[in-house]
Each structure stands twice: as C-alpha cells, then as structure tokens.
VOGU-654936 format. One record per residue: residue number from 1; chain; x, z, y of N, C-alpha, C, O, CB in turn. Coordinates in nm, 4 decimals, padded with zeros to 6 digits, m for minus. Glycine has a CB too. Example, Ala and Ser with C-alpha at 12.3 -4.5 7.8 and 13.67 -1.06 7.14 Angstrom:
! VOGU-654936
1, A, 01.3190, 00.7800, m00.5690, 01.2300, 00.7800, m00.4500, 01.3200, 00.7800, m00.3300, 01.4236, 00.8465, m00.3319, 01.1308, 00.9046, m00.4473
2, A, 01.2850, 00.7080, m00.2250, 01.3670, 00.7140, m00.1060, 01.2900, 00.7870, 00.0030, 01.3409, 00.8039, 00.1138, 01.4084, 00.5725, m00.0598
END
This chain:
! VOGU-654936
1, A, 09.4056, 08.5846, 09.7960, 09.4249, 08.6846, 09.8977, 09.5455, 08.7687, 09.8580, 09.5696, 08.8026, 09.7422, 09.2978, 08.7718, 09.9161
2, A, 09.6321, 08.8048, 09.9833, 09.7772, 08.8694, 09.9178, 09.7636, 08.9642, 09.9840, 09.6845, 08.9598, 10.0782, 09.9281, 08.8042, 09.9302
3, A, 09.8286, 09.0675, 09.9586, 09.8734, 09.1849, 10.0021, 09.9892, 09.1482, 10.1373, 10.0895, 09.0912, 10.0942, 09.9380, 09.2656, 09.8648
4, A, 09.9903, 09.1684, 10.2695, 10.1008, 09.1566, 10.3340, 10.1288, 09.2942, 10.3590, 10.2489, 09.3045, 10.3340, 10.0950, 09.0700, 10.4475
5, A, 10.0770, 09.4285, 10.4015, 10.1239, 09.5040, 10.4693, 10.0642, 09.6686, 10.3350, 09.9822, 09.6481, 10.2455, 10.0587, 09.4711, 10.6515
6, A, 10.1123, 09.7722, 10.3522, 10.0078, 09.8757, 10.2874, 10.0809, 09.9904, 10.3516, 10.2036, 09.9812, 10.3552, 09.9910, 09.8841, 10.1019
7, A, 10.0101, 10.1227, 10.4153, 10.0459, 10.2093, 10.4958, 09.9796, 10.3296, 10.4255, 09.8631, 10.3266, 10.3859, 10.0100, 10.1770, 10.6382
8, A, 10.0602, 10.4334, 10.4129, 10.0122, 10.5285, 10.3254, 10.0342, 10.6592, 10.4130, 10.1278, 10.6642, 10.4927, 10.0883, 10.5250, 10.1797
9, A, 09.9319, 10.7812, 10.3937, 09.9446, 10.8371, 10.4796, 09.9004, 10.9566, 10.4023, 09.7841, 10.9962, 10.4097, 09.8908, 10.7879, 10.5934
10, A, 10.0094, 11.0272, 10.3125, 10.0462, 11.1715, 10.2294, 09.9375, 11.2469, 10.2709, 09.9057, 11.2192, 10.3865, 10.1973, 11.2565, 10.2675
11, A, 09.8607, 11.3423, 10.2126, 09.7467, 11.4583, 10.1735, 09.8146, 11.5457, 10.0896, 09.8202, 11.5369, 09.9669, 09.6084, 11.4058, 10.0928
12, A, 09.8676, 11.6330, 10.1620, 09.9126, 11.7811, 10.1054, 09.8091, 11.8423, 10.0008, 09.8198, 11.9646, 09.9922, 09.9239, 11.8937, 10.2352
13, A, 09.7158, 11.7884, 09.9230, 09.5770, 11.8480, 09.8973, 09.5543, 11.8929, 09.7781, 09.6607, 11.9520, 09.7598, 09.4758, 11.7646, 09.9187
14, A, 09.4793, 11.9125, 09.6598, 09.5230, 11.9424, 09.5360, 09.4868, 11.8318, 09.4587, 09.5740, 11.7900, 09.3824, 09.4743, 12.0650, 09.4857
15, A, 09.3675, 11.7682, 09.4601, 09.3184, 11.5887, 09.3880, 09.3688, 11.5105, 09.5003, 09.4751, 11.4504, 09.4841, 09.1130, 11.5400, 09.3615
16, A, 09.3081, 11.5028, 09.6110, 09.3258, 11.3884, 09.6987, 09.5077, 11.3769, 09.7474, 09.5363, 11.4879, 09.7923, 09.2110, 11.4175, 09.8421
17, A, 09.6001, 11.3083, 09.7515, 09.7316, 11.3091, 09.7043, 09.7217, 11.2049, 09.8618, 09.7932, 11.2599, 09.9455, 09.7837, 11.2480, 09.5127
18, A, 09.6703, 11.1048, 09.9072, 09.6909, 10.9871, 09.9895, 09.6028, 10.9197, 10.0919, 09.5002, 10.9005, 10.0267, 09.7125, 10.9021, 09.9123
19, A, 09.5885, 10.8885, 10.1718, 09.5083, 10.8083, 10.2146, 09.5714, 10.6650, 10.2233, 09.6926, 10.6526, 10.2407, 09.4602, 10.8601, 10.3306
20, A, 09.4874, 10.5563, 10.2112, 09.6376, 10.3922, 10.1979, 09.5271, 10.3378, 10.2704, 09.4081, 10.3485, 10.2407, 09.7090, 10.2735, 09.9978
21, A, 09.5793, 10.2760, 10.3724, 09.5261, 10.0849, 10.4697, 09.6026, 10.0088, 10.3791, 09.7079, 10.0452, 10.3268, 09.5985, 10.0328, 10.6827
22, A, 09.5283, 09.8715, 10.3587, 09.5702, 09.7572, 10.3198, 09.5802, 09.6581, 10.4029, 09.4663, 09.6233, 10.4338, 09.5107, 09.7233, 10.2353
23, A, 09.6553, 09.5981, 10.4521, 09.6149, 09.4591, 10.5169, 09.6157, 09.3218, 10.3989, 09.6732, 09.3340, 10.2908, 09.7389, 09.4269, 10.6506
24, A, 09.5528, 09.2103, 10.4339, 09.5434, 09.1257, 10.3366, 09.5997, 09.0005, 10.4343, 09.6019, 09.0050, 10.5573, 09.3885, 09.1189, 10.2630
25, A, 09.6306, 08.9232, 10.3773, 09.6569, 08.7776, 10.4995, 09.6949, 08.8283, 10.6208, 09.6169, 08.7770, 10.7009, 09.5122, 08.6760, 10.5434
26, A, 09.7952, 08.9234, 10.6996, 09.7720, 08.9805, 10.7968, 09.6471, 08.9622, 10.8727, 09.6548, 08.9754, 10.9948, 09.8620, 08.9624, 10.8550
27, A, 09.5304, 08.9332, 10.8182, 09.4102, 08.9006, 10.9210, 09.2825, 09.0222, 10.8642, 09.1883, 09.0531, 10.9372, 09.3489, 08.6999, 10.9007
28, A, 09.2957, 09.0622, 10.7675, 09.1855, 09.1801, 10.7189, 09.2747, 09.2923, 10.6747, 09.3861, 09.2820, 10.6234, 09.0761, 09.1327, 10.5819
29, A, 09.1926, 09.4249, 10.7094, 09.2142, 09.5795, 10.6701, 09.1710, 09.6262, 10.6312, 09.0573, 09.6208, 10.6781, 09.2255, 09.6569, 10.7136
30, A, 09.1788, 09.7121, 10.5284, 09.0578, 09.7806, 10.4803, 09.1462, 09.9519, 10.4880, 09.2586, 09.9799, 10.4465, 08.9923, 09.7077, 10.2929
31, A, 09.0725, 10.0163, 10.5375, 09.1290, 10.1616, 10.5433, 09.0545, 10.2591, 10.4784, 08.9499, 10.2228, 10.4246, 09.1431, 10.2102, 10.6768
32, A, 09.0988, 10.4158, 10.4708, 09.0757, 10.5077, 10.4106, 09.0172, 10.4790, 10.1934, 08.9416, 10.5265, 10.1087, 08.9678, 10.5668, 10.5290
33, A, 09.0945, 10.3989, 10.2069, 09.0877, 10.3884, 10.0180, 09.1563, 10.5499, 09.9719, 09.2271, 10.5943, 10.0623, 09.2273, 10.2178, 09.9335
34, A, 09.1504, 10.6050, 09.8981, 09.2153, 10.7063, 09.8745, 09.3180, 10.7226, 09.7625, 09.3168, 10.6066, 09.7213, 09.1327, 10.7833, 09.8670
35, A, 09.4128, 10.7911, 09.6788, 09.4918, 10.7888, 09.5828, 09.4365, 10.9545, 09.5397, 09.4137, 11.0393, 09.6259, 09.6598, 10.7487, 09.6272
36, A, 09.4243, 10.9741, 09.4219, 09.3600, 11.1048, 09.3553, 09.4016, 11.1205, 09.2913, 09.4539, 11.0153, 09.2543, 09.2584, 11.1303, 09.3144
37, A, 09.4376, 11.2346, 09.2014, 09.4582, 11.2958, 09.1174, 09.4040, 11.2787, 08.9954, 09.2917, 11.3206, 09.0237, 09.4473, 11.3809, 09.1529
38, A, 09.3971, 11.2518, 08.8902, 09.2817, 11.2819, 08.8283, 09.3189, 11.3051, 08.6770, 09.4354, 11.2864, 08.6417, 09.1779, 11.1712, 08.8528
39, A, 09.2394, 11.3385, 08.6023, 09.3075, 11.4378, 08.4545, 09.4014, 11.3142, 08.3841, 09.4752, 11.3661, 08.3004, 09.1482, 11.5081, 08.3053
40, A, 09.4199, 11.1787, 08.3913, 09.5559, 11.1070, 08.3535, 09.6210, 11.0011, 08.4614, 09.6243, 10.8783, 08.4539, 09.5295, 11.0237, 08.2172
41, A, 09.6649, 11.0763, 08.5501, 09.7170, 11.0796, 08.6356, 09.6459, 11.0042, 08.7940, 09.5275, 10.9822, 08.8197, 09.8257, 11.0387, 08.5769
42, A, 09.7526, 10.9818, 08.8676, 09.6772, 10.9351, 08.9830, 09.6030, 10.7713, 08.9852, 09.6541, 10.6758, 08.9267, 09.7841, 10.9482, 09.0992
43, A, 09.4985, 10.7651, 09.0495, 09.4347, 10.6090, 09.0769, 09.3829, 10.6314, 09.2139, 09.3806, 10.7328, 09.2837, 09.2981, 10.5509, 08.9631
44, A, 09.3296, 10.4733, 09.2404, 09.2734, 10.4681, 09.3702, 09.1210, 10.4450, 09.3918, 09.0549, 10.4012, 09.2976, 09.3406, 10.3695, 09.4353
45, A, 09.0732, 10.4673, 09.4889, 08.9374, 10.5180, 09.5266, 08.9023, 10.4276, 09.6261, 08.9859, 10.4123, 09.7152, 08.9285, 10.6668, 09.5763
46, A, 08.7680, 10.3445, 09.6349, 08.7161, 10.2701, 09.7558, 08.6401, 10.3235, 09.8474, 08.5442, 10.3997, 09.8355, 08.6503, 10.1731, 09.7258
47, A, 08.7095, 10.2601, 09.9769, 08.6426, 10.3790, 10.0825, 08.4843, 10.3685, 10.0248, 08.4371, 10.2688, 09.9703, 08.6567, 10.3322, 10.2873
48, A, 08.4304, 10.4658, 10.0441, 08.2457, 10.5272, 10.0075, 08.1943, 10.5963, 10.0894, 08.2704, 10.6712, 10.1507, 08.2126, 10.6239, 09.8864
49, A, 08.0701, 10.5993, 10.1186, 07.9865, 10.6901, 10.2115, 07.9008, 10.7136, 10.1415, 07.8501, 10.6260, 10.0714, 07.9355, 10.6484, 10.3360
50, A, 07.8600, 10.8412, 10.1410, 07.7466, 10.9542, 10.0886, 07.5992, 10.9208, 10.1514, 07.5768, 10.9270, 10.2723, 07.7929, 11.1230, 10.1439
51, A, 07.5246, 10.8930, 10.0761, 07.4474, 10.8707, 10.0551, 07.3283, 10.9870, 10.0771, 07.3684, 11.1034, 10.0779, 07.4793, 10.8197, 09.9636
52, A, 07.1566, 10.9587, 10.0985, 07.1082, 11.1058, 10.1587, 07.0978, 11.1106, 10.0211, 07.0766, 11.2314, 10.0312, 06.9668, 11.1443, 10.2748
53, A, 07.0922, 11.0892, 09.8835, 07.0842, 11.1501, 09.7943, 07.2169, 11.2350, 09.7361, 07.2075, 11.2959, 09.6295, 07.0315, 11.0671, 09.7241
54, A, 07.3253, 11.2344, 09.8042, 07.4213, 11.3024, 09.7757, 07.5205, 11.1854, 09.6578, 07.6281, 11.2419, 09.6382, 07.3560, 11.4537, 09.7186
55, A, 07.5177, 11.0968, 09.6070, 07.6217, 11.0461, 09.5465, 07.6870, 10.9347, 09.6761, 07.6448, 10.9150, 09.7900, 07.5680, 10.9761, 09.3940
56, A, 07.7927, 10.8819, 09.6106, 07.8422, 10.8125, 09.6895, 07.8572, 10.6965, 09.6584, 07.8656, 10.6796, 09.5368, 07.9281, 10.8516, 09.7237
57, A, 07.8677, 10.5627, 09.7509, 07.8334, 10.4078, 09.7427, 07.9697, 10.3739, 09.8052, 08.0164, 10.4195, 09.9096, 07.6822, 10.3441, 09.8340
58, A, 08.0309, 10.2737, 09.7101, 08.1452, 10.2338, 09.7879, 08.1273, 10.1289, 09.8976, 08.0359, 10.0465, 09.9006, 08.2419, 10.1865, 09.6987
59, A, 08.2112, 10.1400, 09.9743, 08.1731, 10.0245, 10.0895, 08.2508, 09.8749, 10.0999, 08.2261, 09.7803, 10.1747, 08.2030, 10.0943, 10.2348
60, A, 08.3534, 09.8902, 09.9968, 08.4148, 09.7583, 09.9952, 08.4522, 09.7941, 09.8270, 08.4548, 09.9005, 09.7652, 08.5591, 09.7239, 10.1268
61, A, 08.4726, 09.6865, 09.7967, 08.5382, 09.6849, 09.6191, 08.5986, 09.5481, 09.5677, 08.5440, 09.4456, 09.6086, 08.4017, 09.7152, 09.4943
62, A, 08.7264, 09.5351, 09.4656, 08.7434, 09.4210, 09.4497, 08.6147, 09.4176, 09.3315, 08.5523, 09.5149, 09.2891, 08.9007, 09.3816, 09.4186
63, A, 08.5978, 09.2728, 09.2943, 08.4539, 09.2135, 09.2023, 08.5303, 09.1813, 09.1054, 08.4662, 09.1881, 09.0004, 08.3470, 09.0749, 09.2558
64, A, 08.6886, 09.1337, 09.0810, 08.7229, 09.1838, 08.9412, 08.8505, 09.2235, 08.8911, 08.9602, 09.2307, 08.9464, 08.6912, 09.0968, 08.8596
65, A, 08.8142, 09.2469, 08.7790, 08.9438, 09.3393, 08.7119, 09.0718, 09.2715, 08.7465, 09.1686, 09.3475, 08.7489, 08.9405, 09.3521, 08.5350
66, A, 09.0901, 09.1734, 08.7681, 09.2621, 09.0991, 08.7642, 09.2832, 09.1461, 08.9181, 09.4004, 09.1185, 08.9439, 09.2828, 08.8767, 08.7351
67, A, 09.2269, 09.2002, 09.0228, 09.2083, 09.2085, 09.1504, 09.2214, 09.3329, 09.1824, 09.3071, 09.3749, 09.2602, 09.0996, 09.1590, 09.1914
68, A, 09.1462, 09.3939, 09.1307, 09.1538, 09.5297, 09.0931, 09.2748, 09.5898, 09.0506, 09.3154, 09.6855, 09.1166, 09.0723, 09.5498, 09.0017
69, A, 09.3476, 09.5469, 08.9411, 09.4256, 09.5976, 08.8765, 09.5814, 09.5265, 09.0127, 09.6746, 09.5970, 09.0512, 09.3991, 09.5443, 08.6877
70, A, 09.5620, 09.4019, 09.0465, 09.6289, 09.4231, 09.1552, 09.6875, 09.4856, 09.2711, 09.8033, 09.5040, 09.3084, 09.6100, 09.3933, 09.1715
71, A, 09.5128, 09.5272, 09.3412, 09.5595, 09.6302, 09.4705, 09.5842, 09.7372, 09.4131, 09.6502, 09.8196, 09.4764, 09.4575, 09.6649, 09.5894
72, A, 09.5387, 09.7710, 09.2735, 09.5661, 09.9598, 09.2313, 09.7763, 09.9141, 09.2358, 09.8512, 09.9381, 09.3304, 09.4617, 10.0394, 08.9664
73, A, 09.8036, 09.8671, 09.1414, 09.9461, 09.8844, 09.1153, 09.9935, 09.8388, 09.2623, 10.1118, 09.8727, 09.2570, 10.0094, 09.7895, 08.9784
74, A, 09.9808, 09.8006, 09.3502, 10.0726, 09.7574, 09.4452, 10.0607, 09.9008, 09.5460, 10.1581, 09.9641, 09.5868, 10.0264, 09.5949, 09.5185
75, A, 09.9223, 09.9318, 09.5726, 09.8992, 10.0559, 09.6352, 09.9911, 10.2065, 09.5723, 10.0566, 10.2920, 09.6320, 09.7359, 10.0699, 09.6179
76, A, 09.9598, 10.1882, 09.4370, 09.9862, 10.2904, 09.3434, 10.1767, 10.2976, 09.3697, 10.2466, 10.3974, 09.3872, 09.9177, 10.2367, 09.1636
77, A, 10.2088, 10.1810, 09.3647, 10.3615, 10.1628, 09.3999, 10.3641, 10.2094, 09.5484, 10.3780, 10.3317, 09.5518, 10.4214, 09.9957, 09.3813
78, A, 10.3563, 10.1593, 09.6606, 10.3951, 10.2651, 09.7732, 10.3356, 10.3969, 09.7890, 10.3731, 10.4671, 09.8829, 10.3726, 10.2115, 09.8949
79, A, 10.2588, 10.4328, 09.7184, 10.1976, 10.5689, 09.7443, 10.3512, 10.6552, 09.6563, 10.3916, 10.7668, 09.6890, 09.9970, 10.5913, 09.6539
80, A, 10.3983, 10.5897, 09.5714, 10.5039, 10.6531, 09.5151, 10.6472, 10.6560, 09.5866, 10.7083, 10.7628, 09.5893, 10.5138, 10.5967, 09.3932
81, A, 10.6930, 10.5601, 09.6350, 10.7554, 10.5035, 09.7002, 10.7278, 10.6191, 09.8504, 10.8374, 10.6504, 09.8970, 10.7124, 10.3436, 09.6889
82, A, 10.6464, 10.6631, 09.9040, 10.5955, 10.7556, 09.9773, 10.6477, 10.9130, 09.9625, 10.6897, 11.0065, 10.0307, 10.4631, 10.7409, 09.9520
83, A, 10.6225, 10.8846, 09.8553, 10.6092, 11.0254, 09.7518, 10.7744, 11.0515, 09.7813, 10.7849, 11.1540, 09.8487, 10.5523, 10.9939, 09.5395
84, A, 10.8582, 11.0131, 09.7626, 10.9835, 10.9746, 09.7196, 11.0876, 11.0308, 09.8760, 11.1613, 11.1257, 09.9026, 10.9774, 10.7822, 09.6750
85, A, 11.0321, 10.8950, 09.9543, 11.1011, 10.9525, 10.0850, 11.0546, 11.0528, 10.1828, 11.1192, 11.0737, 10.2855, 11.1219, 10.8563, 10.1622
86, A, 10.9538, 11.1110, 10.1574, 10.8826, 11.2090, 10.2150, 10.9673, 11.3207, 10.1158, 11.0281, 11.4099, 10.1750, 10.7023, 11.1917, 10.2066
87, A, 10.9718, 11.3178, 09.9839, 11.0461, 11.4463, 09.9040, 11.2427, 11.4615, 09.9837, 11.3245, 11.5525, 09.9712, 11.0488, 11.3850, 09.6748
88, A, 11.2524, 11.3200, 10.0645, 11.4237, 11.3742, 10.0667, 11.4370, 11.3741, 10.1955, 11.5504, 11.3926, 10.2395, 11.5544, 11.2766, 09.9941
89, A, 11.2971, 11.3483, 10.3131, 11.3052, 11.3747, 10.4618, 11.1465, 11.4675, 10.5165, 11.0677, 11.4527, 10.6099, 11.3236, 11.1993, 10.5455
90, A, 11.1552, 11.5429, 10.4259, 11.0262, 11.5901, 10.5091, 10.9798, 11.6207, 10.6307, 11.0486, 11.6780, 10.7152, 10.9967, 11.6694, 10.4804
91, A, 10.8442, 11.5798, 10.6504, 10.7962, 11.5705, 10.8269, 10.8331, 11.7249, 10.8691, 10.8328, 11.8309, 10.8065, 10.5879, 11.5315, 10.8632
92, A, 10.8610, 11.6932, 10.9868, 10.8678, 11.8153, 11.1268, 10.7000, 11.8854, 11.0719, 10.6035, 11.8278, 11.0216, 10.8663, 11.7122, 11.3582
93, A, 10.7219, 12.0316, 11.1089, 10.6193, 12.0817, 11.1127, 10.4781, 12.0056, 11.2357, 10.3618, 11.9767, 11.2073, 10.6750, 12.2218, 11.1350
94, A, 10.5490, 11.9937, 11.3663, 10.4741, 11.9679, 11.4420, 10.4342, 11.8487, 11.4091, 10.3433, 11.8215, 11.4874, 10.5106, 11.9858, 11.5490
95, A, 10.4566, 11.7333, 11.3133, 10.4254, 11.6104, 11.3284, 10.3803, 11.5774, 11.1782, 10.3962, 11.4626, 11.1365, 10.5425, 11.5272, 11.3918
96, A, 10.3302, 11.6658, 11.1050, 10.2968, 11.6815, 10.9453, 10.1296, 11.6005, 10.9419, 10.0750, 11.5509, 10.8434, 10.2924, 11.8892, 10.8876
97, A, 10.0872, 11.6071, 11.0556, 09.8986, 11.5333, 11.0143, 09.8755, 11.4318, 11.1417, 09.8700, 11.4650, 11.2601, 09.7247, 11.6919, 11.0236
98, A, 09.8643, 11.3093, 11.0909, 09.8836, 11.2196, 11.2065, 09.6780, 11.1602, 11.1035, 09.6681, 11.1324, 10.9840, 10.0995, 11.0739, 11.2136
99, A, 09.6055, 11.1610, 11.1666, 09.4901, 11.1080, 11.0913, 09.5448, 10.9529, 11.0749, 09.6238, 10.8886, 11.1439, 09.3320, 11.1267, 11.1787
100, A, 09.4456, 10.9074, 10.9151, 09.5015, 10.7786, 10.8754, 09.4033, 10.6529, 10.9854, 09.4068, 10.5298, 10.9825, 09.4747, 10.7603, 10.6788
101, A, 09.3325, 10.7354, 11.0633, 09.2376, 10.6203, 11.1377, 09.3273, 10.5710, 11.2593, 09.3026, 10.4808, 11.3393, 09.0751, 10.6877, 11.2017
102, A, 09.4340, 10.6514, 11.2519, 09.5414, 10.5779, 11.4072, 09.6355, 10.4476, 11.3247, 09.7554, 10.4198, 11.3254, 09.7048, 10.7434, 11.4988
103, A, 09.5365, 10.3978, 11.2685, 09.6393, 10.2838, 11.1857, 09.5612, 10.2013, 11.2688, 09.4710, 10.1559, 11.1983, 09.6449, 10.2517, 10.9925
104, A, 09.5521, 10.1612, 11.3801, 09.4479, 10.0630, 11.4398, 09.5557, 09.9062, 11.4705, 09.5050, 09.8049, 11.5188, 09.3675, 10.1482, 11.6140
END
C-alpha cells in the first residue's frame, strides 16, 4: 500500500500542531490523524473516539512498525513542508480555518 496523496491542514494550537488525510492507492482515505506536540518533539496520532469510559480507542492503525514508521515520516515530512510555506505566505485572515472534514 503507497502513499499517493497527503493533505495537511495547520492548528494554530499549543500540542495539536495539524490535522493530515492520507490517501493510499488513490482508492482509500483515512482522515483526521493528528500531528502533536509532544515533550520530544512532534508525532502522529490515529484518528480515536472516546470511549464512555473516557479513554480513547483508535479507529484505524497501521499493525506494524515498518508501516508505521512509514506513514509517520512521510506525514511528518509534509506537515513540515506545511509548516514552511504557510511561514513565507500566510493565510488571509478571512480564510485562516477551513475544517479538515471538507477534504471530501
């Protein structure tokens, strides 16, 4: 399974830094994965839903590390890559929060 497409969508926030869609084979998506902050530096997060006990269950995940360590660095690379041209064209005020679910 390859990576064809990845769309990243900047969080002004203080941990949460990103929201990223993946497409795979142009035929699967997986959205709202997140990019975070975290005490050595940023990684990525599988979308999860909260649970009534209050922790959270991810809803998709790669099953192993060589896969894993794939979508993180390729994600991890345009979230930077993001980072970058957003620092030398920043959005219009009026057009600064577009939600990442209009990636349809």
């Amino acid at each position: 399974m390859k990576i064809t497409e990845i769309r990243i969508h900047l969080m002004h926030e203080d941990r949460l830094k990103a929201f990223a869609s993946v497409i795979f084979d142009h035929s699967f998506v997986v959205r709202n994965m997140k990019v975070v902050e975290g005490t050595n530096g940023v990684f990525l997060c599988m979308p999860s839903r909260k649970m009534s006990d209050g922790t959270h269950k991810d809803m998709v995940h790669p099953i192993n590390h060589e896969f894993r360590a794939y979508l993180e660095e390729h994600v991890l690379k345009a979230y930077r890559e993001e980072v970058e041209k957003q620092s030398q064209n920043p959005p219009s005020p009026c057009n600064e929060y577009e939600s990442p679910s209009a990636y349809s």
